[in-house]
Biopython code that builds the backbone (N, CA, C, O; Angstrom):
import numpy as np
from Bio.PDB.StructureBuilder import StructureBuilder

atoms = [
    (1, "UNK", "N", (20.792, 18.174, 13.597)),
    (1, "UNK", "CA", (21.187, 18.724, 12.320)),
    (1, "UNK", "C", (20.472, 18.013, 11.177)),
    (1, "UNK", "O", (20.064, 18.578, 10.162)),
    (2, "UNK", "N", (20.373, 16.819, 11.429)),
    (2, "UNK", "CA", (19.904, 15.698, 10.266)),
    (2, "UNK", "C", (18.291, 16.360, 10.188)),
    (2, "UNK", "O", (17.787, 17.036, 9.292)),
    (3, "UNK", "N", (17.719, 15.896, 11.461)),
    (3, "UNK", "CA", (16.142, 17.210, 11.499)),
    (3, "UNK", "C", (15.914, 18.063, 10.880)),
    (3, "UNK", "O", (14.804, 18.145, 10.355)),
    (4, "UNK", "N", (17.021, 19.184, 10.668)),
    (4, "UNK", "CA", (16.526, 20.603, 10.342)),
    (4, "UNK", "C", (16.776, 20.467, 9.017)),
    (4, "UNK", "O", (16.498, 21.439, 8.315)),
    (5, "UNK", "N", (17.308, 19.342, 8.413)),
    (5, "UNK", "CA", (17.611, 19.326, 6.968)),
    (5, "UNK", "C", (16.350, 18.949, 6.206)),
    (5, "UNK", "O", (15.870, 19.416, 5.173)),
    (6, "UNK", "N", (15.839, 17.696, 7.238)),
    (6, "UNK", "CA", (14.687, 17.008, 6.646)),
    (6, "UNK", "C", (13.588, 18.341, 6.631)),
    (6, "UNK", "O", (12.999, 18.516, 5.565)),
    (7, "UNK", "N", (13.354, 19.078, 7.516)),
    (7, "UNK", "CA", (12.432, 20.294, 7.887)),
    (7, "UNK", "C", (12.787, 21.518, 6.155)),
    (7, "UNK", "O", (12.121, 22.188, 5.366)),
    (8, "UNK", "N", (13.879, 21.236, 6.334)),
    (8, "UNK", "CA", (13.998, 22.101, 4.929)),
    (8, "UNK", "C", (13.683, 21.524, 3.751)),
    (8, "UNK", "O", (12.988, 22.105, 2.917)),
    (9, "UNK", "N", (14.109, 20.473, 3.599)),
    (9, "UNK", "CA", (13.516, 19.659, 2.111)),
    (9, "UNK", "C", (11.882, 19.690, 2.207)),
    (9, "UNK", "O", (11.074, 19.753, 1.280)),
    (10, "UNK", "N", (11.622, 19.619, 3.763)),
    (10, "UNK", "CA", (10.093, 19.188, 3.427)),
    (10, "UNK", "C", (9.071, 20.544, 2.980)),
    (10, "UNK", "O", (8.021, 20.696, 2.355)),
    (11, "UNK", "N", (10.109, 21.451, 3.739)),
    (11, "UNK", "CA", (9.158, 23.184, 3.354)),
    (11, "UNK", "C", (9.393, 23.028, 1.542)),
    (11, "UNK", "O", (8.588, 23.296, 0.650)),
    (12, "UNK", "N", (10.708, 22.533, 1.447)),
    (12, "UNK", "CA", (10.957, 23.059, 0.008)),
    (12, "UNK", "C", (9.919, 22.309, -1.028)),
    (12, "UNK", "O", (9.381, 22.793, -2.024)),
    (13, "UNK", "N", (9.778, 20.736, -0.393)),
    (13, "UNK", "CA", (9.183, 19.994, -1.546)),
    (13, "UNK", "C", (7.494, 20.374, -1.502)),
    (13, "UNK", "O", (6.844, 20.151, -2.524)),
    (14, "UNK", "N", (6.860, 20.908, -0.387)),
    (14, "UNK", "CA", (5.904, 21.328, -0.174)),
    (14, "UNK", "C", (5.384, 22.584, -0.670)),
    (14, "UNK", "O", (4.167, 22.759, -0.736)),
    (15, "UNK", "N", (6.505, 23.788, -1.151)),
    (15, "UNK", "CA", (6.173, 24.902, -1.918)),
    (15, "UNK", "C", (6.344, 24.532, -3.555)),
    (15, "UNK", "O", (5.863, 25.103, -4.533)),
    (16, "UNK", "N", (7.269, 23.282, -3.461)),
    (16, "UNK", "CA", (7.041, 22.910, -5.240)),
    (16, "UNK", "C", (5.803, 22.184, -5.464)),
    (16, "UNK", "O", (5.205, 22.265, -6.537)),
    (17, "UNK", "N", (5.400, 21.487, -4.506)),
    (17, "UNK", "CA", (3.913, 20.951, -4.585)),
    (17, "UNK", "C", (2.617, 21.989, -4.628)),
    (17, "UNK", "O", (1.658, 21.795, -5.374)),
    (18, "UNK", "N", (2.703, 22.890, -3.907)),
    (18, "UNK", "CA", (1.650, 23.796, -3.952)),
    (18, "UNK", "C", (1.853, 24.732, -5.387)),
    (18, "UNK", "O", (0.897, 24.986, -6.119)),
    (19, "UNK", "N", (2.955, 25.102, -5.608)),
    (19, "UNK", "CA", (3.284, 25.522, -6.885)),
    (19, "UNK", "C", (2.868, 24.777, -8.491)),
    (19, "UNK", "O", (2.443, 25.303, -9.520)),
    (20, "UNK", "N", (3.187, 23.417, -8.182)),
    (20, "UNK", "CA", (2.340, 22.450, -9.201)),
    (20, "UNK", "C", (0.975, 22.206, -9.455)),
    (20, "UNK", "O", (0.369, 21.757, -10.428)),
    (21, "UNK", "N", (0.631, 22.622, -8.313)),
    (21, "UNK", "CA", (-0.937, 22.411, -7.669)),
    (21, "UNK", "C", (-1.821, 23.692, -8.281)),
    (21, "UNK", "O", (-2.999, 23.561, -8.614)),
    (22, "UNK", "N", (-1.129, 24.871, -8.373)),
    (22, "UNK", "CA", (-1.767, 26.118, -9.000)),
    (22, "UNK", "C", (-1.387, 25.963, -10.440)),
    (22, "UNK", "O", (-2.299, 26.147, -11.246)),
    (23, "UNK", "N", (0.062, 25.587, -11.013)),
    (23, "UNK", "CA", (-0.330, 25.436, -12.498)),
    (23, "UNK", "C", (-0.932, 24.385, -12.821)),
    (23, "UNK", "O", (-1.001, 24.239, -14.042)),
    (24, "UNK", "N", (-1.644, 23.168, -11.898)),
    (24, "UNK", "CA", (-2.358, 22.376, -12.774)),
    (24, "UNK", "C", (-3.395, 23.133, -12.764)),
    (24, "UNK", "O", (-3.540, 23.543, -13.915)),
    (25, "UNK", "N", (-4.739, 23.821, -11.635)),
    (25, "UNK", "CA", (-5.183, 24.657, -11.313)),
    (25, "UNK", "C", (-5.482, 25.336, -12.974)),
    (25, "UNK", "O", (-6.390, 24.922, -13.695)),
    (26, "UNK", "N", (-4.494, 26.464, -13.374)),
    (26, "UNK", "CA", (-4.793, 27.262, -14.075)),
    (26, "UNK", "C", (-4.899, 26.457, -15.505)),
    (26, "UNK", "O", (-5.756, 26.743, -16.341)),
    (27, "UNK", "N", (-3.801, 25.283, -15.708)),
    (27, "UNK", "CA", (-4.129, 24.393, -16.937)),
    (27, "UNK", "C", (-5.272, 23.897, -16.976)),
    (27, "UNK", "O", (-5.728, 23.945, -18.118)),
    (28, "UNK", "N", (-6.008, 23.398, -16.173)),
    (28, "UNK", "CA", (-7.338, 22.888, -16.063)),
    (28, "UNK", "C", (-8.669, 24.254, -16.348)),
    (28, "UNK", "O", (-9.787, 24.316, -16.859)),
    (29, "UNK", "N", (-7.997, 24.903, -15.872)),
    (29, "UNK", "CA", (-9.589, 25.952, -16.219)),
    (29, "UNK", "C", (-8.923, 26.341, -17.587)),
    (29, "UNK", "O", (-9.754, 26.069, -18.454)),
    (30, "UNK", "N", (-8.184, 26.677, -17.960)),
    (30, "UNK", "CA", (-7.529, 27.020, -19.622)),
    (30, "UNK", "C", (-8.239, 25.750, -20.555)),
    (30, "UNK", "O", (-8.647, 25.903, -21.706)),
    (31, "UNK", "N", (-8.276, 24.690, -19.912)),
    (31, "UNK", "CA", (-8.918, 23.785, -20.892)),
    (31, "UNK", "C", (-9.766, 23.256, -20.705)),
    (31, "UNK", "O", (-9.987, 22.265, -21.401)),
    (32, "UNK", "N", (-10.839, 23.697, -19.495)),
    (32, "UNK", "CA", (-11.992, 23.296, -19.372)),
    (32, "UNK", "C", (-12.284, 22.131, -19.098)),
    (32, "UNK", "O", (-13.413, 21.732, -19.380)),
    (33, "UNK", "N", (-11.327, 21.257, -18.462)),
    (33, "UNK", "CA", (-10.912, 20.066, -18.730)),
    (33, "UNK", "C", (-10.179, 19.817, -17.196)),
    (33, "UNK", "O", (-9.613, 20.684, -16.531)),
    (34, "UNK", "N", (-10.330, 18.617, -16.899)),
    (34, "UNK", "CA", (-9.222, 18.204, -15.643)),
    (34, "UNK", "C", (-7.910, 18.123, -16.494)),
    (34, "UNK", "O", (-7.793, 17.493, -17.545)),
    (35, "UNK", "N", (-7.034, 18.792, -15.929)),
    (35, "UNK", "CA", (-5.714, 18.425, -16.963)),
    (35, "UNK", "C", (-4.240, 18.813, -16.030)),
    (35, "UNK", "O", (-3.965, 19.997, -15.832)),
    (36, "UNK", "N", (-3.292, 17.629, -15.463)),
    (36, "UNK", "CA", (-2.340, 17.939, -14.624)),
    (36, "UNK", "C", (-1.218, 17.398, -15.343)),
    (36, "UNK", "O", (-1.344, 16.923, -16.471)),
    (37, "UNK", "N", (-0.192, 17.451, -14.763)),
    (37, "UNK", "CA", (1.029, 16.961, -15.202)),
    (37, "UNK", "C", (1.350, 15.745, -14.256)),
    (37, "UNK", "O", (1.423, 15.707, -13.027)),
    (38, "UNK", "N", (1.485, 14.959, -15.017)),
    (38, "UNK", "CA", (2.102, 13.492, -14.018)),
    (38, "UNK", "C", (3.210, 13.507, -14.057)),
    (38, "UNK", "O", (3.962, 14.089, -14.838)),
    (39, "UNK", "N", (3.457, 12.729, -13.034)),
    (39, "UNK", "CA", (5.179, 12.683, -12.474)),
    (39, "UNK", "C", (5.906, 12.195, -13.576)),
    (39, "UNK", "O", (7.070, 12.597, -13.568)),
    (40, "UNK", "N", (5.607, 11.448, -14.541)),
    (40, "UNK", "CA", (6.446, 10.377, -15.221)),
    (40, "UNK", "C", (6.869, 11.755, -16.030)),
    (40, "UNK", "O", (8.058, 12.063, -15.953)),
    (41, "UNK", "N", (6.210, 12.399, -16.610)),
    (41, "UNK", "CA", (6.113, 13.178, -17.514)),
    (41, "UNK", "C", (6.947, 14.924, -17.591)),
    (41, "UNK", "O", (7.345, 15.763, -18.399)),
    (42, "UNK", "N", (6.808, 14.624, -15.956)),
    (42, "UNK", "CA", (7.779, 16.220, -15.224)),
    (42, "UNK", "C", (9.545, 15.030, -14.568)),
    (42, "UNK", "O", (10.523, 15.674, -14.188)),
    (43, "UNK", "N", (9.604, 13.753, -14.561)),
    (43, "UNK", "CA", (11.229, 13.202, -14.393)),
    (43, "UNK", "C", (11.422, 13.167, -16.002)),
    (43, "UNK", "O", (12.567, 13.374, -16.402)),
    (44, "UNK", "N", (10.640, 12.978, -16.743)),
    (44, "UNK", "CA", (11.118, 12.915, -18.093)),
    (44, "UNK", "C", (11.889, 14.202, -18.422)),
    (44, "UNK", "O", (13.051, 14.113, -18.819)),
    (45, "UNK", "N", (11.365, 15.249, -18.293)),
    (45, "UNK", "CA", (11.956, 16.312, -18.775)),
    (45, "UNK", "C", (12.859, 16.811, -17.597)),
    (45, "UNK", "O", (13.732, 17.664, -17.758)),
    (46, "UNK", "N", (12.710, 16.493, -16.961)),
    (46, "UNK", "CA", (14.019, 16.743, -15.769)),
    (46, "UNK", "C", (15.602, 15.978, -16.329)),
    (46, "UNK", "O", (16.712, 16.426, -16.617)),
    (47, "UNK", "N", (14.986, 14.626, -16.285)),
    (47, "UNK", "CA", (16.372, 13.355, -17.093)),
    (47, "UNK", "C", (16.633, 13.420, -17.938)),
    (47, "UNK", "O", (17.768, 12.994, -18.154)),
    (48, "UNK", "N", (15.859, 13.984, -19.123)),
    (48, "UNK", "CA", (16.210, 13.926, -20.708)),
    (48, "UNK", "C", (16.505, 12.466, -21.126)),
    (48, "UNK", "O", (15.907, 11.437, -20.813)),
    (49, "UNK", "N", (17.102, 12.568, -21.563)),
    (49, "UNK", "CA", (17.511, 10.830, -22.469)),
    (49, "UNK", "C", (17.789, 10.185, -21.315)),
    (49, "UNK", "O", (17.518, 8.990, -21.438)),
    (50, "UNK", "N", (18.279, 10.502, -20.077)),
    (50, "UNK", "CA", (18.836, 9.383, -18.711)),
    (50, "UNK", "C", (17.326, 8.551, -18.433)),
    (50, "UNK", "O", (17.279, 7.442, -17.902)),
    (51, "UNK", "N", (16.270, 9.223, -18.843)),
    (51, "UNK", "CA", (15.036, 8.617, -18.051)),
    (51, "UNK", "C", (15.159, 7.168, -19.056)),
    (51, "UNK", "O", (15.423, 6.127, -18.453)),
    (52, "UNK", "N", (15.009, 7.114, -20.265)),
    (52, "UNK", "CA", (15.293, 5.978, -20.904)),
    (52, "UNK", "C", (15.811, 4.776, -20.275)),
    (52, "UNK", "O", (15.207, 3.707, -20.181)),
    (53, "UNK", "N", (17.000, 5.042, -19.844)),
    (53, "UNK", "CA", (17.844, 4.161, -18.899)),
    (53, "UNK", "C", (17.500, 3.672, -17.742)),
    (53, "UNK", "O", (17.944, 2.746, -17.064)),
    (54, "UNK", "N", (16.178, 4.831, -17.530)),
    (54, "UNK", "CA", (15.930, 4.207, -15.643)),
    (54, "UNK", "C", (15.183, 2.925, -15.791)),
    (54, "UNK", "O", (15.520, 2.173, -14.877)),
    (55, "UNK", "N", (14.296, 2.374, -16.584)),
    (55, "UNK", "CA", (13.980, 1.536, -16.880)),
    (55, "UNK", "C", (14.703, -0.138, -16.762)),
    (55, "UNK", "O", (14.423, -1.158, -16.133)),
    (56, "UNK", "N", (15.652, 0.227, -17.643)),
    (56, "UNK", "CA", (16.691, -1.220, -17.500)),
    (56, "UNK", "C", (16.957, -1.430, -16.442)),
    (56, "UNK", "O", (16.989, -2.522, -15.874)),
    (57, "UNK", "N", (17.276, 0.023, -15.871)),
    (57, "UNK", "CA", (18.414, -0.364, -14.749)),
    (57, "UNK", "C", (17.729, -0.693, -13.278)),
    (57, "UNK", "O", (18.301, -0.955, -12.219)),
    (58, "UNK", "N", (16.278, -0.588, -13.572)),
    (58, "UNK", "CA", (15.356, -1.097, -11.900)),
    (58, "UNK", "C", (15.530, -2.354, -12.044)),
    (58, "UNK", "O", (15.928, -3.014, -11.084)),
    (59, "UNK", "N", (15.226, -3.040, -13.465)),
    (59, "UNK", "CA", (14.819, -4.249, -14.072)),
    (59, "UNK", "C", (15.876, -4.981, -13.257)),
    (59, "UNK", "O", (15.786, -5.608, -12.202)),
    (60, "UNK", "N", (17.292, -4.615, -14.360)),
    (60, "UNK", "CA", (18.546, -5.007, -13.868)),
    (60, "UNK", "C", (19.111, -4.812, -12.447)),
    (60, "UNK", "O", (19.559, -5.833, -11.925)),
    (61, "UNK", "N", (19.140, -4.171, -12.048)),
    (61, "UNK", "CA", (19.776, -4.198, -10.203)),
    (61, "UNK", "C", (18.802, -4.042, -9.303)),
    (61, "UNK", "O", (19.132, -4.160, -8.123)),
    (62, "UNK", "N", (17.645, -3.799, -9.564)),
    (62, "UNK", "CA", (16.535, -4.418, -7.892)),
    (62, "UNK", "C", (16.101, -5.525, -8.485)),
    (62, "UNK", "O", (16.821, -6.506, -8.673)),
    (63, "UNK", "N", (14.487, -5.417, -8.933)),
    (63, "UNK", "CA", (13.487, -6.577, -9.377)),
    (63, "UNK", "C", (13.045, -5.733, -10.449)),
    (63, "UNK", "O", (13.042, -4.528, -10.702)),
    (64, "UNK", "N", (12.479, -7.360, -11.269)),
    (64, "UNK", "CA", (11.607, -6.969, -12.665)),
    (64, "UNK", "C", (10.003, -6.536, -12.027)),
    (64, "UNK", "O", (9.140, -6.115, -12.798)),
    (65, "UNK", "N", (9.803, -6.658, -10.900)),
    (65, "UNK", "CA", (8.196, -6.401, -10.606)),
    (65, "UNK", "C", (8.361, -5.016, -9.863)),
    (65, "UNK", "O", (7.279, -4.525, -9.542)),
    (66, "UNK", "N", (9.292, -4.401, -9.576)),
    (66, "UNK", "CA", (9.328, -2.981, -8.956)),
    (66, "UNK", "C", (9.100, -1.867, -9.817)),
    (66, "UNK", "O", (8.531, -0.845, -9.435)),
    (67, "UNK", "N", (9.673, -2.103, -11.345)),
    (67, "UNK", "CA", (9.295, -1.507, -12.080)),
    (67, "UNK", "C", (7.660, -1.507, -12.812)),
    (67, "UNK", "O", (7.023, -0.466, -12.969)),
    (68, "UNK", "N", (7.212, -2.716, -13.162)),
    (68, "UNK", "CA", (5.713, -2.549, -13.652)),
    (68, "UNK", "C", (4.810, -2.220, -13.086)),
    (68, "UNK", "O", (4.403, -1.072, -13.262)),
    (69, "UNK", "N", (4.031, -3.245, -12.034)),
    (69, "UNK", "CA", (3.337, -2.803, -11.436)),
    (69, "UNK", "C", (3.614, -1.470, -10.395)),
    (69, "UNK", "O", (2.800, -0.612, -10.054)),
    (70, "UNK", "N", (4.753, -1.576, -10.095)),
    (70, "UNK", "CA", (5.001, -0.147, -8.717)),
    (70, "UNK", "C", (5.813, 1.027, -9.259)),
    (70, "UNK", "O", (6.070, 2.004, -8.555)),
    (71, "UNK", "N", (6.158, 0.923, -10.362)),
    (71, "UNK", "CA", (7.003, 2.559, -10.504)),
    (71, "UNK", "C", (6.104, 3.094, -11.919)),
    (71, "UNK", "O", (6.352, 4.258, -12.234)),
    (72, "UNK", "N", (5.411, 2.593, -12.518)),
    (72, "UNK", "CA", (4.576, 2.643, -13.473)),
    (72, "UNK", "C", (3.177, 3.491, -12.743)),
    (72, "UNK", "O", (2.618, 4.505, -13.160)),
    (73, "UNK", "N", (2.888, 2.724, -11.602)),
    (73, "UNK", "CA", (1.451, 3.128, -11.355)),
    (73, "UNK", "C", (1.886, 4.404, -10.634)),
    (73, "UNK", "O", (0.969, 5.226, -10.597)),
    (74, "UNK", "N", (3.269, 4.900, -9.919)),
    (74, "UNK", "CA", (3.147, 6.080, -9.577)),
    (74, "UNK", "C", (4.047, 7.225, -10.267)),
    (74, "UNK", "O", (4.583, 8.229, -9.799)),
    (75, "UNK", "N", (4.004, 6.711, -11.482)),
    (75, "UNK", "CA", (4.802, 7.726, -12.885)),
    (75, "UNK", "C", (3.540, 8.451, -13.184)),
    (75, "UNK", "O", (3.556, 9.546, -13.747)),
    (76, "UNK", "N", (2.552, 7.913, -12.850)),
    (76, "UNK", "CA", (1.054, 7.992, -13.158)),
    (76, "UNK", "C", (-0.222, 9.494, -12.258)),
    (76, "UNK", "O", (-1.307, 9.952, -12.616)),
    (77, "UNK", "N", (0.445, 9.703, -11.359)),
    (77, "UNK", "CA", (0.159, 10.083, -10.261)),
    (77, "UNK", "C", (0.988, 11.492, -10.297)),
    (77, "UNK", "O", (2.194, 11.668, -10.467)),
    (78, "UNK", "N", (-0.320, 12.668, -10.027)),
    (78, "UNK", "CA", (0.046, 14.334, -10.776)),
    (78, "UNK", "C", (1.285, 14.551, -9.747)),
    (78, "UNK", "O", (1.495, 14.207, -8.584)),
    (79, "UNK", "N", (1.737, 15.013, -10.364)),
    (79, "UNK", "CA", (3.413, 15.846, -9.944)),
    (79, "UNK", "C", (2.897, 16.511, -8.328)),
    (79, "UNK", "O", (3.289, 15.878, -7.347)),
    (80, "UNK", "N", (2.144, 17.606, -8.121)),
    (80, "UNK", "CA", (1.634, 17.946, -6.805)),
    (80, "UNK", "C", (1.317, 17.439, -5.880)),
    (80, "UNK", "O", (1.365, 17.807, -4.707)),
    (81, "UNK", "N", (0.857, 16.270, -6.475)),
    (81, "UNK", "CA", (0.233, 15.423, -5.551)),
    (81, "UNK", "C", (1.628, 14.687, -4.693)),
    (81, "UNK", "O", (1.715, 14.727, -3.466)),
    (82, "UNK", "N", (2.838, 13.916, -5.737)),
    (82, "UNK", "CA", (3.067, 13.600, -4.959)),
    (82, "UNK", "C", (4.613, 14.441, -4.522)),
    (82, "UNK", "O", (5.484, 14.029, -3.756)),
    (83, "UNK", "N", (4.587, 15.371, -5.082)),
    (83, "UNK", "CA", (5.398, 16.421, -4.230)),
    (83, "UNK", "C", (5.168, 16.752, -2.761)),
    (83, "UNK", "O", (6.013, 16.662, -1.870)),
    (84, "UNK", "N", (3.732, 17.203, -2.617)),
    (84, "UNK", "CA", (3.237, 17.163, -1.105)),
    (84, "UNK", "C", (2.964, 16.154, -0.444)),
    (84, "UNK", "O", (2.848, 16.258, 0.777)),
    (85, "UNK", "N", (2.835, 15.231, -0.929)),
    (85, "UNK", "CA", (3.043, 13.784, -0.035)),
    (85, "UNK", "C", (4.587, 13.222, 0.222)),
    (85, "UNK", "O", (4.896, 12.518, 1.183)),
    (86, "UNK", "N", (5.361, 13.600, -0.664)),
    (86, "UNK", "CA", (6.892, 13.478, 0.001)),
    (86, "UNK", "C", (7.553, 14.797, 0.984)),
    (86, "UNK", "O", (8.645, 14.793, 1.553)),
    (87, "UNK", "N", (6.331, 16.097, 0.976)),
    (87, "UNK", "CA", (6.602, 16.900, 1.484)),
    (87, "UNK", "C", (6.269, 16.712, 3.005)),
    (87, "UNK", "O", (6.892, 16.994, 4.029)),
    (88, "UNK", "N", (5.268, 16.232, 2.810)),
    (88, "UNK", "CA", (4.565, 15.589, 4.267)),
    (88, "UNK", "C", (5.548, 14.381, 4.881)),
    (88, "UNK", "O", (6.165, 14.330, 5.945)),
    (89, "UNK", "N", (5.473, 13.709, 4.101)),
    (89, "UNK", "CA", (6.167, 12.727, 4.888)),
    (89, "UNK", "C", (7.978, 13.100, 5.491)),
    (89, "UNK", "O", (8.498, 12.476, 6.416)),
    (90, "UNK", "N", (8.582, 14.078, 4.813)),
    (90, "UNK", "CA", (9.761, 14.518, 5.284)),
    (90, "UNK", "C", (9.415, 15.408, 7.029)),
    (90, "UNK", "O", (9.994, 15.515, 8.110)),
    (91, "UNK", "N", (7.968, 15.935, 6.315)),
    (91, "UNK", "CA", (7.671, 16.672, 8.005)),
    (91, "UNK", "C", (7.875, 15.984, 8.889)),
    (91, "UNK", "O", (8.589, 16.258, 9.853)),
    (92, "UNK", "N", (7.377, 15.145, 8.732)),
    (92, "UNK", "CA", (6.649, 13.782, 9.652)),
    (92, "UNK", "C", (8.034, 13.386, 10.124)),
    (92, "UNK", "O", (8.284, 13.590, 11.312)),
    (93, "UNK", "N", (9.077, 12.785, 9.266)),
    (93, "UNK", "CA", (10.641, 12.638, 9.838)),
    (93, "UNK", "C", (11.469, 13.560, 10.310)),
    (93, "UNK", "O", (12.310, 13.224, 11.143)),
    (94, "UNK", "N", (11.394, 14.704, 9.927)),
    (94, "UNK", "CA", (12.337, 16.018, 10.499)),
    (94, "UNK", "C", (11.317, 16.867, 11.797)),
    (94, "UNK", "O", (11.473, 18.078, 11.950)),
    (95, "UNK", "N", (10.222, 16.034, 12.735)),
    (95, "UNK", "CA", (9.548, 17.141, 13.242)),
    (95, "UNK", "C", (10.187, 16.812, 14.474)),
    (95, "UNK", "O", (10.526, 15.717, 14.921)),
    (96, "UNK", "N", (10.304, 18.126, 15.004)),
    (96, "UNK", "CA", (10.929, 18.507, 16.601)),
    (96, "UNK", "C", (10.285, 17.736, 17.955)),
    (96, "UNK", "O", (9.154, 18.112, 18.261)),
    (97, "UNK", "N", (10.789, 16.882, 18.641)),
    (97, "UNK", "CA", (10.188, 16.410, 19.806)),
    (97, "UNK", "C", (9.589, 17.334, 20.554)),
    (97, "UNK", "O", (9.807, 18.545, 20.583)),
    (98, "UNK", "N", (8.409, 16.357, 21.485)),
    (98, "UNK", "CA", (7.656, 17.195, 22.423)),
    (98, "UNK", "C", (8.619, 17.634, 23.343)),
    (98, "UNK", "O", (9.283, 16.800, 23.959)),
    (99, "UNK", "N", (8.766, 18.720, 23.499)),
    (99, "UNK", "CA", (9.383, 19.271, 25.272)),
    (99, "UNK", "C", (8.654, 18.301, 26.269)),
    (99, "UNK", "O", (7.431, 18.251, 26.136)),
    (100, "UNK", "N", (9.404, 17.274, 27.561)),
    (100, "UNK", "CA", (8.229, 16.803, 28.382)),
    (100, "UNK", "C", (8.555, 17.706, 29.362)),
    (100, "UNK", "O", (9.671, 18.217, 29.456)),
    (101, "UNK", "N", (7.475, 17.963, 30.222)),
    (101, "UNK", "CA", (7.731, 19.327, 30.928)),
    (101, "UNK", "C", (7.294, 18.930, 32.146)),
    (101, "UNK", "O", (6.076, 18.920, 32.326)),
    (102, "UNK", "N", (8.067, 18.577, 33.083)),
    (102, "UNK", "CA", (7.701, 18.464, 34.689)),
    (102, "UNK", "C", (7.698, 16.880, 34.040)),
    (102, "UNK", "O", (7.769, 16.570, 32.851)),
    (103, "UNK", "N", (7.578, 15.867, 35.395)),
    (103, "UNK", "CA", (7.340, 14.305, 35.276)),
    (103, "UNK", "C", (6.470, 13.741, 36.596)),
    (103, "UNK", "O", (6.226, 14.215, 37.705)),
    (104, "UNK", "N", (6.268, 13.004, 36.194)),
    (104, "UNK", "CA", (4.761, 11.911, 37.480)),
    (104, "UNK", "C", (5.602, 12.055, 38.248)),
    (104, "UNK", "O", (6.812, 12.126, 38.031)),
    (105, "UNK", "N", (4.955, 12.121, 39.385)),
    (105, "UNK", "CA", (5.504, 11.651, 40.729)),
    (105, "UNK", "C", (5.270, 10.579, 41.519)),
    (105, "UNK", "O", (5.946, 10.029, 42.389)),
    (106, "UNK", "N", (3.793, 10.301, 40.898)),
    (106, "UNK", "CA", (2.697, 9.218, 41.692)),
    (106, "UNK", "C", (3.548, 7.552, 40.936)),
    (106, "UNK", "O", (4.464, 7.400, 40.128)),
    (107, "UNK", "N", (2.679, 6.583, 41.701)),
    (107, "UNK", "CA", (3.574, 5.329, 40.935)),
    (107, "UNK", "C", (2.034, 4.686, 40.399)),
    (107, "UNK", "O", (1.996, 3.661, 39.718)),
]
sb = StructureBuilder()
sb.init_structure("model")
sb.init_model(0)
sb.init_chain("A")
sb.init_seg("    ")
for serial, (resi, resn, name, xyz) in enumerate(atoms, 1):
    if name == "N":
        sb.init_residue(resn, " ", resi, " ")
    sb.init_atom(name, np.array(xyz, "f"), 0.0, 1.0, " ", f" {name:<3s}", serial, name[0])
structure = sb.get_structure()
């Protein structure tokens, strides 16, 4: 059950990734220009004023270095990109075992 959940988040986060992936796509030829949306910039408008807060609160209840160097450099990093890389990696955890089919006999 836990599988088929991960299998669904991962289809899901993988059609919002490919979906991000065509409007950066069409923003970029509109401006002639490489031009995507970074993650920091698509949780911002998701959180509204809460994103403010996420800040303190890594500082305050994990570590002060989780936030600078490591949640900074991937606030940084286009929305598609890492939509399909959390899309992938949910595959990777929700994928169905091999059937083993027949077994050795020999030693």
């Amino acid at each position: 059950m836990i599988k088929a959940t991960f299998r669904t988040c991962a289809f899901l986060l993988l059609a919002a990734g490919f979906v991000a992936a065509v409007m950066d796509g069409a923003r970029s030829l509109a401006a002639s220009a490489l031009d995507y949306a970074q993650l920091g910039g698509t949780v911002a408008g998701l959180l509204g004023e809460r994103f403010a807060a996420l800040q303190p609160a890594v500082e305050r209840n994990l570590h002060p270095l989780l936030w600078d160097p490591v949640l900074t450099k991937l606030l940084l990093l286009p929305t598609s990109l890492a939509l399909l890389g959390l899309g992938l990696l949910f595959h990777r955890i929700g994928r169905r075992s091999r059937a083993s089919i027949g077994y050795v006999t020999r030693n």
